[in-house]
N, C-alpha and C positions, 0 to 999 in steps of 0.2 A: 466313316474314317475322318471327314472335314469334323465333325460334329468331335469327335476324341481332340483331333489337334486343336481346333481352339477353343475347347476347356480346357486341353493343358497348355496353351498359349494365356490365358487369362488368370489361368492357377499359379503359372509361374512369374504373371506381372504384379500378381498379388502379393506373391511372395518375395519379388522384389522389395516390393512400397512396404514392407513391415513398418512396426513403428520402432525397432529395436534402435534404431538406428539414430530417428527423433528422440529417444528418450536418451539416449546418450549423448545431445546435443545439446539438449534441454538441462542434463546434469551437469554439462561442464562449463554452458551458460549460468547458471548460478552459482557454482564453486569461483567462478569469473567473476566477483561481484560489481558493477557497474561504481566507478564513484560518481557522486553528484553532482552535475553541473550547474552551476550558479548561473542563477536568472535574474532579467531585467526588476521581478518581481522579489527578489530575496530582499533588500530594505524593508518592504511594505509590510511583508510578511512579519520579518523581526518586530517591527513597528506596532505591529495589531499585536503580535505575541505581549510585548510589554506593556501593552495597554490594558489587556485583559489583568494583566499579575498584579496592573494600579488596581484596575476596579473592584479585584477581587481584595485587593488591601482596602482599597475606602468599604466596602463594602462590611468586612469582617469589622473594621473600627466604627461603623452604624450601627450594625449590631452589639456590639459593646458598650455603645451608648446608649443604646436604648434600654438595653438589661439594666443598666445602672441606672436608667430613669427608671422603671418599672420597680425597682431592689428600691429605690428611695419613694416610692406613693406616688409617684407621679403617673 
């Protein structure tokens, strides 16, 4: 008789804890979508972003120059 009641003592805490419950929490946490808070670090950030867009511009006009040494015998 103990041995029945707390398997359905443990059956029913199980059944509690589902995950139904989390996953509907989880779904209205993303339909909620967080917006983004600006950090100490969002200058830097921007900073390194434009720097790459240079080097990738000096970069592409090396290569252009060098085609065009290469296209003239050089």
């Amino acid at each position: 008789m103990t041995r029945s009641l707390a398997l359905a003592a443990c059956v029913s805490l199980l059944a509690a804890c589902s995950s139904h419950k989390a996953e509907d929490e989880a779904t209205h946490q993303a339909a909620a979508a967080p917006v983004r808070q600006k950090t100490v670090f969002d200058d830097q950030l921007k900073a390194l972003e434009k720097a790459k867009a240079v080097q990738k511009t000096v970069d592409d006009a090396a290569k252009a120059q060098q085609k065009a040494i290469d296209d003239n015998g050089g």
